[in-house]
FIVEX-444579 format. One line per 2 residues: number of its first residue (from 1); their letters; for each residue x, y, z of N, C-alpha, C. Coordinates in steps of 0.2 Angstrom, whole numbers, plus 5000, padded with zeros to 4 digits. Layout:
residues N
NUM	a	X/Y/Z/X/Y/Z/X/Y/Z  ... .
***
This chain:
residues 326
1	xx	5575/4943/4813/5578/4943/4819/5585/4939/4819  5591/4942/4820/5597/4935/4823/5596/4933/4824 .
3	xx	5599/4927/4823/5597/4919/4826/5601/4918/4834  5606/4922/4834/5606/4921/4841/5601/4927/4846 .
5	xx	5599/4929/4844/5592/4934/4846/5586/4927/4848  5586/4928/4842/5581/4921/4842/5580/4916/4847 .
7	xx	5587/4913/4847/5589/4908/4852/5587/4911/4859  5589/4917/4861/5589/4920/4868/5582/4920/4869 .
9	xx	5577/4922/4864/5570/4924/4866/5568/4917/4866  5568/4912/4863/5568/4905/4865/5567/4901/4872 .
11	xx	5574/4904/4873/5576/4900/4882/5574/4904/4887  5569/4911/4885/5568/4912/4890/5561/4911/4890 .
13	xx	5557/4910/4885/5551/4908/4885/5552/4902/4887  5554/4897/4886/5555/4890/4891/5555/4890/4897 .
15	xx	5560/4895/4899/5562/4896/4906/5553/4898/4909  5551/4903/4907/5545/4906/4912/5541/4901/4909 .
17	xx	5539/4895/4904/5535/4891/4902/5536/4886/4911  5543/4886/4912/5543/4878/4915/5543/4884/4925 .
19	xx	5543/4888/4925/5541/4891/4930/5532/4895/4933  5529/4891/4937/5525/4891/4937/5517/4889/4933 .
21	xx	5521/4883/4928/5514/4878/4923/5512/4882/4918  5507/4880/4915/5507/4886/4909/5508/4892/4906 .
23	xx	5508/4893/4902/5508/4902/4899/5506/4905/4901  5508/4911/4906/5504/4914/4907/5502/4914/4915 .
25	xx	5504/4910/4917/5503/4910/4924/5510/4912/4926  5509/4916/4933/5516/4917/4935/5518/4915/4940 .
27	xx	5522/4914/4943/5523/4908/4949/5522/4914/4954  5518/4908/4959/5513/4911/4966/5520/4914/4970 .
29	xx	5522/4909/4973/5527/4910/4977/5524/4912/4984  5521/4909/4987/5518/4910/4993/5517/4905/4997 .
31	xx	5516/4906/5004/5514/4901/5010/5508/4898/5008  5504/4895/5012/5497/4891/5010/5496/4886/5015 .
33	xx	5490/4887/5017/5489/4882/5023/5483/4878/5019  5484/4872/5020/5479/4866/5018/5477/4863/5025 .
35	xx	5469/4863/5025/5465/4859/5030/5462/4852/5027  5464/4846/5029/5461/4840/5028/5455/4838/5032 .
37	xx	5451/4837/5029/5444/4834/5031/5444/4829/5037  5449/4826/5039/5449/4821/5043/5456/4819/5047 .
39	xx	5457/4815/5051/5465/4816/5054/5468/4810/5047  5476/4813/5048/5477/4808/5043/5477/4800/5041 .
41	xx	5475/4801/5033/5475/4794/5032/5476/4792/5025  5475/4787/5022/5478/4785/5017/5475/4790/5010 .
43	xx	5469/4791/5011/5467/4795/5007/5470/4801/5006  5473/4802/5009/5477/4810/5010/5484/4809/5008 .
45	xx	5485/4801/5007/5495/4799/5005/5497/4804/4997  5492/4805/4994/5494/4810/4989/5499/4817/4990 .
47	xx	5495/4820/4997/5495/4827/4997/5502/4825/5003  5505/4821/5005/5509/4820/5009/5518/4819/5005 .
49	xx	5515/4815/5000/5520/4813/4994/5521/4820/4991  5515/4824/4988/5517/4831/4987/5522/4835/4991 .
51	xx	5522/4835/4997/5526/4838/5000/5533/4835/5002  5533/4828/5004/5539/4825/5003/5546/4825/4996 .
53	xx	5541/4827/4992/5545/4827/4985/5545/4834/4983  5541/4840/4986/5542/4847/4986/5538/4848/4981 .
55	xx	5533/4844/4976/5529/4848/4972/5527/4854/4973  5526/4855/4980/5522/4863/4980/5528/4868/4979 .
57	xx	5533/4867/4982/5540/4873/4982/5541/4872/4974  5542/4867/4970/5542/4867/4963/5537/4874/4960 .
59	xx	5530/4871/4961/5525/4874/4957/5523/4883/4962  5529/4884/4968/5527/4891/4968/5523/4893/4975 .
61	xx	5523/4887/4979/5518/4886/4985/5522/4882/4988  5523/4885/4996/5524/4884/5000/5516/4881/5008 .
63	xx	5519/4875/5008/5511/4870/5010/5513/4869/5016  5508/4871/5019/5507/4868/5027/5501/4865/5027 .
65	xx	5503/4857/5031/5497/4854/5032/5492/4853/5037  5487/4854/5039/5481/4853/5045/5478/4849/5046 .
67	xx	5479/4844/5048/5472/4842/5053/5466/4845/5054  5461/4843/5055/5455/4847/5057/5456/4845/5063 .
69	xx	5454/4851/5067/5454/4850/5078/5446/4846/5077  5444/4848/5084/5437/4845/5086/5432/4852/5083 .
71	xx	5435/4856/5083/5427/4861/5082/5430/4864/5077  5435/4862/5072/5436/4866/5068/5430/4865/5061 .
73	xx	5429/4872/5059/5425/4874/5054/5430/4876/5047  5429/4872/5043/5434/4873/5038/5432/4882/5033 .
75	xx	5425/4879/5032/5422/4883/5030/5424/4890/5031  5424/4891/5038/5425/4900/5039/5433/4901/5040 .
77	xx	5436/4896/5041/5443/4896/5041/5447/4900/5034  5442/4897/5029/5444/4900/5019/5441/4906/5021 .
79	xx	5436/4907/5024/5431/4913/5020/5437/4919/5024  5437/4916/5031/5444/4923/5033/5449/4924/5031 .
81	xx	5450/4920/5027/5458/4918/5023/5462/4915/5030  5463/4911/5034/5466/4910/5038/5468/4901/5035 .
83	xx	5464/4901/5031/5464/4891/5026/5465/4896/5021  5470/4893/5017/5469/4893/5008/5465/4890/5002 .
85	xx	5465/4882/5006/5460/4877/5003/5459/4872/5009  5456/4865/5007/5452/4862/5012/5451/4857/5009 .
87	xx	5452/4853/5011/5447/4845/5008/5441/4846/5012  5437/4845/5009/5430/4844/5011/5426/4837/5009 .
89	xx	5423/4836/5013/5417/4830/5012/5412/4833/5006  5409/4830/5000/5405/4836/4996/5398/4838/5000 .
91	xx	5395/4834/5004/5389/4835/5008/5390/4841/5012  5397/4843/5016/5398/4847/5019/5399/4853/5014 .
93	xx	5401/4853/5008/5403/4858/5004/5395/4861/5001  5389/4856/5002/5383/4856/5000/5379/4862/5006 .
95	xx	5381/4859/5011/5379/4862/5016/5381/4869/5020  5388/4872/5017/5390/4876/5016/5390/4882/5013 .
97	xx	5386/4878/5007/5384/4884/5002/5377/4887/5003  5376/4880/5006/5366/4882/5007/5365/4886/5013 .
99	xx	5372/4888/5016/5372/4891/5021/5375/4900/5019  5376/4902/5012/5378/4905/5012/5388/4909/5009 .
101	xx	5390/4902/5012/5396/4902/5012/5400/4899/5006  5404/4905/5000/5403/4903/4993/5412/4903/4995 .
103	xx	5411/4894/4995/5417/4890/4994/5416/4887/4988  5420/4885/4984/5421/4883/4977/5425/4878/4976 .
105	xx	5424/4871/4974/5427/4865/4973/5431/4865/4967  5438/4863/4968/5442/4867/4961/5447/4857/4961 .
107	xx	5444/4852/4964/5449/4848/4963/5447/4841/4965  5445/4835/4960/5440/4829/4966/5447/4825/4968 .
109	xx	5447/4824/4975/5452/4818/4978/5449/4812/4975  5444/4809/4977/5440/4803/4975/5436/4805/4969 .
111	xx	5434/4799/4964/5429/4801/4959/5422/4797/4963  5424/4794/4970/5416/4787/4971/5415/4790/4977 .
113	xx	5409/4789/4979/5408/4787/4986/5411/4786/4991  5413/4786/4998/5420/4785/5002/5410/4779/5005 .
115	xx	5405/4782/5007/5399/4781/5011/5397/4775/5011  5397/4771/5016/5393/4763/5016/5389/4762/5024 .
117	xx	5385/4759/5024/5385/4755/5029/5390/4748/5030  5390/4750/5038/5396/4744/5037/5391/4737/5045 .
119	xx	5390/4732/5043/5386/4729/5048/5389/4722/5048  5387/4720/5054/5388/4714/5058/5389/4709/5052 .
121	xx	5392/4703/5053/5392/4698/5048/5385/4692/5047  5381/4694/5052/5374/4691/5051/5370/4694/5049 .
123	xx	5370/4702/5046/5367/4704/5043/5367/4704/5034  5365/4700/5033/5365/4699/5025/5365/4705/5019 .
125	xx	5359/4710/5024/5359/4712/5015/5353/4721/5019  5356/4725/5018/5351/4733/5022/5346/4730/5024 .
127	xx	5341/4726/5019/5334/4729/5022/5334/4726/5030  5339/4720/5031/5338/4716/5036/5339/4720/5043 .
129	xx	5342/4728/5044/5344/4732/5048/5337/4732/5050  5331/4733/5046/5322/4735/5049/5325/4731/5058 .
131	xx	5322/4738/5062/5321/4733/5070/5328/4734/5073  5334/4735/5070/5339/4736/5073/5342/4742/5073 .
133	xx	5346/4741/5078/5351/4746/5081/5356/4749/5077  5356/4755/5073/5361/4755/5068/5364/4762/5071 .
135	xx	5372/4765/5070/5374/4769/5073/5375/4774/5068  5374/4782/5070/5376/4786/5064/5380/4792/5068 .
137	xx	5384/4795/5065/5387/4800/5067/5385/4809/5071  5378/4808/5068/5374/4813/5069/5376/4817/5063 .
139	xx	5377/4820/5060/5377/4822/5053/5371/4822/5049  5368/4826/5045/5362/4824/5043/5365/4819/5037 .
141	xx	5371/4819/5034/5372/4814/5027/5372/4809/5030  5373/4807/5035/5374/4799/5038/5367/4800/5037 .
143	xx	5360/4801/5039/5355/4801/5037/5355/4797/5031  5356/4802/5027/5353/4800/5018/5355/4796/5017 .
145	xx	5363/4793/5019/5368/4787/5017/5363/4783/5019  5361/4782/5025/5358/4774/5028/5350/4774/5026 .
147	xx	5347/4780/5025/5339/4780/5020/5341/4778/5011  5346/4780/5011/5347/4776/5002/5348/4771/5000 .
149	xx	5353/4769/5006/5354/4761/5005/5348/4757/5008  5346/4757/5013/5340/4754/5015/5335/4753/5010 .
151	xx	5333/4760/5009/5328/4760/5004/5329/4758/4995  5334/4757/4998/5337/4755/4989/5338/4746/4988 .
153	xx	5336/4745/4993/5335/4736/4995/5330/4735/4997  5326/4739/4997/5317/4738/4995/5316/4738/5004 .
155	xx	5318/4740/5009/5318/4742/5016/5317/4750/5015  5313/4749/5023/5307/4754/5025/5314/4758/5031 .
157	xx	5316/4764/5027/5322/4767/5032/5318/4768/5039  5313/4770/5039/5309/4772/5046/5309/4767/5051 .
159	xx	5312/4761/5048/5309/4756/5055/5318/4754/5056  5321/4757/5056/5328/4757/5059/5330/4761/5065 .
161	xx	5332/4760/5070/5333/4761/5076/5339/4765/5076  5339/4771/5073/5343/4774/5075/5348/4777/5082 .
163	xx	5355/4779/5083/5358/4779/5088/5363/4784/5086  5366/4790/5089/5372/4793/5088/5377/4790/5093 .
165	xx	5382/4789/5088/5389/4786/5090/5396/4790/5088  5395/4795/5086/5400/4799/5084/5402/4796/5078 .
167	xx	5412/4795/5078/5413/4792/5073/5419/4787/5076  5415/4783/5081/5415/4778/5085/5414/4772/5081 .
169	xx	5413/4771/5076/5409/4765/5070/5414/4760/5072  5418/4760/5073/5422/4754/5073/5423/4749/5080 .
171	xx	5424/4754/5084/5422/4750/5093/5417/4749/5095  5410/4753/5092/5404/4751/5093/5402/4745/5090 .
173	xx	5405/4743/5084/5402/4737/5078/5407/4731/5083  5413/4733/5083/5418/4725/5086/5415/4724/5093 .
175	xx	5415/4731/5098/5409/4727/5105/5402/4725/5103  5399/4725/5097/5392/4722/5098/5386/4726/5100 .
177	xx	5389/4735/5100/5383/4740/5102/5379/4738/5096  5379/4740/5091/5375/4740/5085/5375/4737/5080 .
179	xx	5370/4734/5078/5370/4729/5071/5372/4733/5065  5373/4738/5064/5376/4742/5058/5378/4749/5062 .
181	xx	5383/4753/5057/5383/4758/5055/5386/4764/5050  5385/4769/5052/5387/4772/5046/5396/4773/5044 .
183	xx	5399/4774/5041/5406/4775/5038/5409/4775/5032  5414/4775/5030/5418/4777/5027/5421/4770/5026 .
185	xx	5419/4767/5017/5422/4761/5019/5430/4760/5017  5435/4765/5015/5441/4764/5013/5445/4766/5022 .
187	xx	5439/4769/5025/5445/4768/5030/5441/4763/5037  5436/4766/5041/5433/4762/5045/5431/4755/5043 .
189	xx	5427/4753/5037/5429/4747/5032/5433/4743/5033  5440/4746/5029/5444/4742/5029/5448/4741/5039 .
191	xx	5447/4745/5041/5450/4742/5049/5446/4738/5050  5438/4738/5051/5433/4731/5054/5435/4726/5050 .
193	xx	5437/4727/5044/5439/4719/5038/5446/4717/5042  5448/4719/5044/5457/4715/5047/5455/4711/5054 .
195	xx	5450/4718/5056/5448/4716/5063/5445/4710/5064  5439/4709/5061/5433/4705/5060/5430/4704/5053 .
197	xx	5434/4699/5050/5432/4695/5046/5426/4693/5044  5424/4694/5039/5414/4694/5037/5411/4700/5040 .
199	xx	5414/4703/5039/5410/4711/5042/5405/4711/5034  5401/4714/5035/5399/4717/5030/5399/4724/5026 .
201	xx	5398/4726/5021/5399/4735/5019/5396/4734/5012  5391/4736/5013/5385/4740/5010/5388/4748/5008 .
203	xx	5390/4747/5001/5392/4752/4998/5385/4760/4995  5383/4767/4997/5379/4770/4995/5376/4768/4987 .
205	xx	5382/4770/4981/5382/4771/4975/5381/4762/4973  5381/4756/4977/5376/4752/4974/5370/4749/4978 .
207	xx	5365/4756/4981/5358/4756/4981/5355/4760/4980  5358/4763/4973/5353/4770/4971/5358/4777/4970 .
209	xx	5361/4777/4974/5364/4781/4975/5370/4786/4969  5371/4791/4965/5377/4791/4959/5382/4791/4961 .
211	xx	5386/4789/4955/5394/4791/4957/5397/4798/4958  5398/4801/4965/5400/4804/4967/5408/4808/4970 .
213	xx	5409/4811/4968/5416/4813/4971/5417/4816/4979  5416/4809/4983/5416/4813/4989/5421/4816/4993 .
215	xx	5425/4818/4990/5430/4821/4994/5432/4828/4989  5433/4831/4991/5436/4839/4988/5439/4842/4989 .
217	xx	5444/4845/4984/5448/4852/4987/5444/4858/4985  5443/4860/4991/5439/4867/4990/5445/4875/4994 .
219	xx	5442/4879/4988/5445/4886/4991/5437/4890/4991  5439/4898/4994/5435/4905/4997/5435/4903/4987 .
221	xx	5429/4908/4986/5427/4911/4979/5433/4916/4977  5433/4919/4983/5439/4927/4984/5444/4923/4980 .
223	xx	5448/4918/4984/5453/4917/4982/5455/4913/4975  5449/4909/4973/5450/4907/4965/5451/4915/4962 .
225	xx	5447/4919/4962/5445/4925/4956/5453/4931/4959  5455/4932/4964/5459/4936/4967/5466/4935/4965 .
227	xx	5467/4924/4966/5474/4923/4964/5471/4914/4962  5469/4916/4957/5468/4912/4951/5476/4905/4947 .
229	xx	5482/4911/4949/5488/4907/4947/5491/4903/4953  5487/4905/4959/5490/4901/4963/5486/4895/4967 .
231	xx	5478/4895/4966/5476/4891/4965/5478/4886/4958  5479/4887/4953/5480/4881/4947/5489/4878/4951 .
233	xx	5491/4882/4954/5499/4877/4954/5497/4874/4961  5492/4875/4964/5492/4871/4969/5489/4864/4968 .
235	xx	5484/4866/4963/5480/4859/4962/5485/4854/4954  5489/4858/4953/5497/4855/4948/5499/4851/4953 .
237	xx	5502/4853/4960/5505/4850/4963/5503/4843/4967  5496/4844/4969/5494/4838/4972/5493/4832/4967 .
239	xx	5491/4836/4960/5489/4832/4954/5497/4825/4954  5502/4830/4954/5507/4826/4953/5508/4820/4958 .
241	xx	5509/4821/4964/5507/4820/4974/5503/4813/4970  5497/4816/4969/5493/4807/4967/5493/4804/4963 .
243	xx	5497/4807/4956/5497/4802/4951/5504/4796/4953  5508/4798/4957/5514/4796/4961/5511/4792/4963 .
245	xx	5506/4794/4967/5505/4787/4972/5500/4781/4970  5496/4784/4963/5496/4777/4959/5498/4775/4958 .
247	xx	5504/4776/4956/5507/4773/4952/5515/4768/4956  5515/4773/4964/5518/4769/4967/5518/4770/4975 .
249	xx	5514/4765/4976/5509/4765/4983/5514/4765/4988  5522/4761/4988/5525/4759/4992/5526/4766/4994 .
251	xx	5530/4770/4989/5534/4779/4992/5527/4783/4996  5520/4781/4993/5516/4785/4994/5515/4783/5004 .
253	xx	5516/4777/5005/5515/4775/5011/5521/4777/5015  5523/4776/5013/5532/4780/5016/5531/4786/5017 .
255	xx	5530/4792/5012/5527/4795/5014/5524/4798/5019  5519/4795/5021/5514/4796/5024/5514/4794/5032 .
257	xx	5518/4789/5032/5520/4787/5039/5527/4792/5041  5530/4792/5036/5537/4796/5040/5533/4802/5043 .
259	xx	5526/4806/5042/5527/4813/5043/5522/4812/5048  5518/4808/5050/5515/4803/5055/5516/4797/5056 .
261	xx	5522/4797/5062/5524/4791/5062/5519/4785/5067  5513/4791/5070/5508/4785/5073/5506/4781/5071 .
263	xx	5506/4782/5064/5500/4777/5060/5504/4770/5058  5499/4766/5058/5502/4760/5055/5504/4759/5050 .
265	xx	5509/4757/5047/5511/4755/5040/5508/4750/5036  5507/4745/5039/5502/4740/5035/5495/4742/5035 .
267	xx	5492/4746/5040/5484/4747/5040/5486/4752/5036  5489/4758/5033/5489/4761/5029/5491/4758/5022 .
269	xx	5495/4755/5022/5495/4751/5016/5488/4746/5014  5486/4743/5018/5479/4740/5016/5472/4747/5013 .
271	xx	5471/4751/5018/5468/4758/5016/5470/4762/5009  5475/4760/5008/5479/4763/5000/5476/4759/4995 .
273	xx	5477/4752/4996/5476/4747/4992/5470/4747/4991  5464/4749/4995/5456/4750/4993/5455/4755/4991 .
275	xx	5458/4760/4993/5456/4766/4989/5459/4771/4984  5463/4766/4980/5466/4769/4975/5465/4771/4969 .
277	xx	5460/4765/4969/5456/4764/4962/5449/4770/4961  5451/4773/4967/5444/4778/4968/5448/4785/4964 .
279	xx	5454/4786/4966/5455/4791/4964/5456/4794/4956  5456/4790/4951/5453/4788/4943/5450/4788/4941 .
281	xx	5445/4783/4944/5439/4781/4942/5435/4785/4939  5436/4782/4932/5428/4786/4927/5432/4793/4924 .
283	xx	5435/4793/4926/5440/4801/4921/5446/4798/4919  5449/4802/4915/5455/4804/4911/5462/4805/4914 .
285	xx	5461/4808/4920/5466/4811/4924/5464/4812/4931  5468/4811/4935/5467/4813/4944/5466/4818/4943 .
287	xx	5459/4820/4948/5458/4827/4950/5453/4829/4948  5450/4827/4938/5445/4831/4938/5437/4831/4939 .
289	xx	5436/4835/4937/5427/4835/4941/5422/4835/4934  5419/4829/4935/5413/4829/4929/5409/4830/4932 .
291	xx	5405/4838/4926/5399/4841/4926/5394/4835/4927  5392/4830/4923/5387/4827/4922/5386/4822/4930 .
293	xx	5390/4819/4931/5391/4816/4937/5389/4822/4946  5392/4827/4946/5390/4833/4948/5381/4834/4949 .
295	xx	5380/4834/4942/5373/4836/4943/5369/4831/4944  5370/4825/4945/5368/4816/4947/5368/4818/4956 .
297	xx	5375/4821/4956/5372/4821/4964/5370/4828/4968  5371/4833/4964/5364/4837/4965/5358/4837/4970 .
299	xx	5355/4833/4962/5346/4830/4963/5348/4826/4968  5354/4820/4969/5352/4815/4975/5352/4821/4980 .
301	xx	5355/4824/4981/5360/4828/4989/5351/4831/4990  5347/4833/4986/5340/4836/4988/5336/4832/4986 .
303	xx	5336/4825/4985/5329/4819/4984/5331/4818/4994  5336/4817/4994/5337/4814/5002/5337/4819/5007 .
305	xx	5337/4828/5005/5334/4829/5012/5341/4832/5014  5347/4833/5012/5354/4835/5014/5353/4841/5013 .
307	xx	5351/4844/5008/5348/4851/5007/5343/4851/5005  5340/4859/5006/5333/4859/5003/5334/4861/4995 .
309	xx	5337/4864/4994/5338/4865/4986/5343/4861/4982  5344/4860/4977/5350/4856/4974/5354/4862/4972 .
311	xx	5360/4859/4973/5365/4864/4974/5368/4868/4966  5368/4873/4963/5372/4875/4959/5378/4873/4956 .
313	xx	5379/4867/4951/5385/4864/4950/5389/4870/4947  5388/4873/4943/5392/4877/4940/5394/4882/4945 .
315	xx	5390/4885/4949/5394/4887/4954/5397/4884/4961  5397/4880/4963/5399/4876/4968/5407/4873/4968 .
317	xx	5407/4872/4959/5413/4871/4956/5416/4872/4953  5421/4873/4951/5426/4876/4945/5430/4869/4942 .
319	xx	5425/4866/4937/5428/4863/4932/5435/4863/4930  5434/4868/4926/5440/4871/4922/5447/4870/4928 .
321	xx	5446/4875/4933/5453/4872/4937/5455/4866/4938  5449/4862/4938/5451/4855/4941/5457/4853/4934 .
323	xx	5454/4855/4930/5460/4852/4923/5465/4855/4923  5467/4859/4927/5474/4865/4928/5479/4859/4924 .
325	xx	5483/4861/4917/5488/4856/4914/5495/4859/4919  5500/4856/4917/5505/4855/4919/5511/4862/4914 .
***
């Protein structure tokens, strides 16, 4: 071949390498709607920075992002195509499937637990909650979150007094309705900790509990196997989105406020700061999903009663996507 032959077949191969991630995939180039698990917050400063810096229009995706309303179902929102993907709670993704509904986990936000009880500063230590007033969301995983931690401190879950409070855990613990309850300690946590000093927070994963990746990007099954290149550039782009924001929390907060300017800048910045270290933990790279860990919380998701079966890790998740390279 001529060498300037050669040269031209070169730089086009570059060119289609560096347009839509690796060989072989072709760039998506299409809209896409993302639903978050929760109204925004710092655990979401990743997917926030991705958009500010345009990773998704780089990797071929065009991102809108959602809130969940009050009755929104993420779940059927994928299955109709009307969502592309979702953060999911993994418990919800657990619940989902047992329902029939084959959404597929292609990417871990966190690799830990977000799940603690969070209690009054005179309550020393779970088992002490026996007798008292503890609030739960109504969710059957607050259940298992407050039976594992109890019982994981040598307390009898049965003799706790349970109460539904929605996800009120913060005004009910500062007014004094309940000696504990259930949350989320990088966010409701860390607000009681600013709030009220000597709070307590009984984390899941130290009473029994495994290391769990409780947060997820999930898509429909449909659309992993139908459009395969445009799920890998979507989990490339948030990949980038969070490695940014480890590595620089300030932009990542910035970020996050400019596009929600409700939120506080400091209480986002302390939320960042505590849950930063989750998004790593225990892997190689943001994002991916260990099988072994997976199958850890499985068995827990059906010793505690969240489902009756333990869930399919190999179906549930797609490993492999989660390691989508660059």
């Amino acid at each position: 071949m001529p060498l300037r032959a050669l040269c031209s077949a070169l730089a086009a191969a570059l060119l289609l390498a560096g347009c839509g991630g690796p060989a072989g995939d072709a760039r998506p180039d299409r809209d896409a709607t993302l639903l978050l698990d929760f109204a925004p917050n710092a655990v979401h400063a990743g997917v926030y920075l991705a958009l500010e810096r345009e990773y998704d229009d780089a990797e071929g995706v065009r991102l809108t992002v959602r809130p969940p309303g009050s009755s929104t179902d993420a779940t059927k929102l994928l299955l109709a195509g009307r969502a592309q993907a979702a953060i999911l709670d993994i418990h919800d993704l657990a619940l989902a499937r047992a329902r029939g509904r084959d959404v597929v986990g292609v990417l871990a936000i966190v690799q830990t637990p977000l799940a603690a009880v969070l209690a009054q500063p005179g309550v020393r230590r779970p088992r002490d909650l026996e007798g008292r007033r503890v609030g739960v969301t109504g969710l059957p995983s607050d259940d298992a979150v407050l039976d594992s931690i109890v019982r994981g401190d040598g307390g009898d879950p049965r003799r706790v007094r349970r109460t539904t409070i929605g996800f009120d855990a913060v005004p009910a613990l500062l007014a004094g309705r309940v000696a504990g309850a259930t949350g989320f300690w990088n966010a409701e946590g860390t607000a009681l900790r600013a709030r009220r000093p000597g709070i307590r927070e009984f984390r899941v994963e130290a009473y029994g509990a495994p290391a769990y990746p409780e947060l997820v990007l999930c898509v429909a099954r449909t659309t992993l196997q139908d459009a395969p290149a445009f799920v890998r550039a979507l989990v490339r782009a948030l990949r980038r989105g969070y490695e940014v924001a480890v590595q620089d929390p300030d932009v990542a907060v910035t970020a996050l406020t400019d596009a929600e300017p409700e939120l506080d800048r400091a209480e986002v910045a302390r939320e960042l700061d505590a849950v930063a270290p989750s998004f790593t933990e225990g892997v190689a790279r943001f994002g991916e999903l260990d099988p072994a860990r997976l199958r850890a919380w499985a068995s827990w998701e059906r010793r505690f009663g969240i489902v009756e079966e333990a869930p399919d890790v190999a179906q549930a998740f797609s490993v492999a996507t989660s390691r989508a390279s660059d």
